[in-house]
N, C-alpha and C positions, 0 to 999 in steps of 0.2 A: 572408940566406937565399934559396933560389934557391925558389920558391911550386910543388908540385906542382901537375898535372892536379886540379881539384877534385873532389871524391868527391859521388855524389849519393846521399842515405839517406834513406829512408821514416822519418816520424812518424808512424806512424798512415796511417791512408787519406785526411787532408788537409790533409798537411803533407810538404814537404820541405827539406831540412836540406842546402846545399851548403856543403862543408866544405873548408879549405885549409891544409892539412898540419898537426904534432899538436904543434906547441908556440905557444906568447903570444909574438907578436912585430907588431914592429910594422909592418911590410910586409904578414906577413897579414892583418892587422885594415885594413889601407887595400884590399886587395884584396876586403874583405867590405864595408866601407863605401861604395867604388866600383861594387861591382853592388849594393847597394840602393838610392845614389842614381838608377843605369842604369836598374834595373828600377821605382822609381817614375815616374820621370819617361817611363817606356814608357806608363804607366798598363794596363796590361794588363788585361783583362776578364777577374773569376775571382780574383785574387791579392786577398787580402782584409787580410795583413797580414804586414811583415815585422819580425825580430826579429834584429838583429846583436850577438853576441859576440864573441869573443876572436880565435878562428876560421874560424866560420862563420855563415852566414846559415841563418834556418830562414823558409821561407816559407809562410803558412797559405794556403793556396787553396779554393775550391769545387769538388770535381770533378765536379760534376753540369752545370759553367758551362764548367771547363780542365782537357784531362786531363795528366799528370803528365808525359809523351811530348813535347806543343806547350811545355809549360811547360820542362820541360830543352834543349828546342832553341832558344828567346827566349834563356834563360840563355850557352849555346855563342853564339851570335851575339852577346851582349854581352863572352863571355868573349876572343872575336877579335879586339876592336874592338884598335887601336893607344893606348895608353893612356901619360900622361904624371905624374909624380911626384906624390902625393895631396897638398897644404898641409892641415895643419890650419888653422878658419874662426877660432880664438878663443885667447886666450889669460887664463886666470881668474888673479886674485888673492885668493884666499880669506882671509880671517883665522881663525889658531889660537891658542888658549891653553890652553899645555902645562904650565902651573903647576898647584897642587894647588887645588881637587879635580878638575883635568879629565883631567891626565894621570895617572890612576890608577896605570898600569901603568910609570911612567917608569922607576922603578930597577930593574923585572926588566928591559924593554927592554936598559938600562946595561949592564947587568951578563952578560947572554947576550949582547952584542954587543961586550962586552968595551972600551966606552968609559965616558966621564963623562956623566952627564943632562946634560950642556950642549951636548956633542958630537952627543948625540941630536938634540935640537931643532935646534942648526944644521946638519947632514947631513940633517934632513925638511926642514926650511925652505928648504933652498937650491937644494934640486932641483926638475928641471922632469919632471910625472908628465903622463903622457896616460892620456889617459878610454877608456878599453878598452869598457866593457858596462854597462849596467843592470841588476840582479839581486836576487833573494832576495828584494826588498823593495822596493814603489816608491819612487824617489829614490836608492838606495843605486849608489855608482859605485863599481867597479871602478876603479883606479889601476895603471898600470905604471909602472918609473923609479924605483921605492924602490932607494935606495943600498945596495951588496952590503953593507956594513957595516952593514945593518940589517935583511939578511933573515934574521931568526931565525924558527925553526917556530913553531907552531901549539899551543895549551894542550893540553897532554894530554886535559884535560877541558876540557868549556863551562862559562863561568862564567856566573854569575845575569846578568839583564837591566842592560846598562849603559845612561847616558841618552842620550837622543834626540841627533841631529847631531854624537856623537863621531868622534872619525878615528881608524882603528884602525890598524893593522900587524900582518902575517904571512905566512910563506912564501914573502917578495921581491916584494909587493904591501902597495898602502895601500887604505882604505875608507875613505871618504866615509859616514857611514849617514842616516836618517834615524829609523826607529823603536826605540825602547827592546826588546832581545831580547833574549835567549842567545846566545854564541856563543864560538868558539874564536878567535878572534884577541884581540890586546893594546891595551887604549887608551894612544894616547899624547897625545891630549887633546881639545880639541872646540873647536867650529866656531859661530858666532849666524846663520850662513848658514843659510835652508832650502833644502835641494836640491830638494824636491817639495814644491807649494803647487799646490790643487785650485783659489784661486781667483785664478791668477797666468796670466800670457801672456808664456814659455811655462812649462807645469805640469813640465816638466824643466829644469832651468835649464843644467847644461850640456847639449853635444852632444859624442856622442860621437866622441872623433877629437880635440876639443879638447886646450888644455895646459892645465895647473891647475899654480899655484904655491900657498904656504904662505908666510902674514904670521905672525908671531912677534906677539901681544899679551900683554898682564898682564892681569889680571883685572880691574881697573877700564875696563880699555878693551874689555874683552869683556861688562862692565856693560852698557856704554852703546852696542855695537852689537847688542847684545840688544835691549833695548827699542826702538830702531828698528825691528829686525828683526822684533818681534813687531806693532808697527802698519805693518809691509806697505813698508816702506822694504828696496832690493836695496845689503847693505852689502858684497857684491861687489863687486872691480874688474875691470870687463872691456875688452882690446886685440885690435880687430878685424885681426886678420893677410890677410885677401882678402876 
């Protein structure tokens, strides 16, 4: 996709929101990660904190320190700069176990996507998803890269609280979660990874921009990377790409 002029929009009176063009893709999301890392590494006096999604960056500032006028003009001189092809820093190996009880949701999955639960699991598993956003919940990641033959919509209605560290699918995107809630997307099974740990370094484990892949386990081996997982052992594999 060819990345519009970026749109600058008011949050409030301190916050701005620079935005790059209106759909999930992955060029935009390098171009929002690219002026976060730009505009950290400025350190700017006043900029107090930045938040990247899908498409845009929202930047929380002080305007009593930076007014909105200096702060969009730092932005345009970062956005001029000559800029060369974004690498993702990481590549994850998550372990999933899509068997019952984790993959609740597997044979409606099947069945709206018009394959077999086996086909399910190896079409998630085989794909390489990038880590789009942080949201809704801390530790919950957005995923892009879920395979066309598995983007089915969204439950008409929310269903009750599913548990913690399930991986969901819906709308041609996967979740990562971290907390037990409601929600409208589909489990298709769960994870002994914690994505968020308050007393871990770093309390986000991936970064976003990264690749996440999916390990295929059984429930015995999702046993016993639980229990590691829960005395503070990372049963993630991680390949450092730069």
């Amino acid at each position: 996709m060819t990345i519009p002029t970026p749109r600058f929009l008011d949050a409030g009176e301190a916050a701005l929101v620079v935005e790059f063009g209106a759909i999930v893709d992955p060029l935009a999301n390098d171009y929002v990660l690219t002026l976060d890392e730009a505009l950290t590494s400025l350190a700017v006096l006043g900029v107090l904190e930045t938040v990247p999604t899908y498409r845009s960056l929202m930047i929380h500032y002080d305007p009593l320190v930076l007014d909105r006028e200096t702060l969009i003009a730092k932005i345009r001189t970062i956005e001029a700069r000559p800029r060369s092809p974004r690498r993702p820093k990481n590549c994850w190996t998550i372990p999933c176990c899509y068997e019952p009880p984790f993959g609740e949701d597997l044979s409606h999955i099947a069945e709206a996507a018009g394959v077999t639960q086996a086909q399910v699991v190896a079409l998630h598993s085989v794909a390489t998803f990038r880590a789009y956003m942080y949201g809704f919940a801390p530790g919950c990641c957005y995923l892009g890269g879920l395979p066309t033959e598995l983007a089915i919509s969204r439950r008409p209605i929310p269903r009750p609280p599913y548990a913690p560290n399930s991986i969901l699918v819906a709308g041609g995107l996967s979740l990562i979660s971290t907390f037990s809630m409601p929600t409208g997307w589909w489990v298709i099974g769960r994870t002994p990874v914690r994505m968020f740990s308050q007393v871990r370094d770093p309390i986000f484990l991936v970064q976003i921009g990264d690749l996440v892949r999916f390990k295929s386990i059984d429930k015995e081996e999702f046993d016993s990377f639980e229990q590691r997982s829960t005395s503070g052992e990372l049963v993630a594999e991680r390949e450092m790409l730069r």
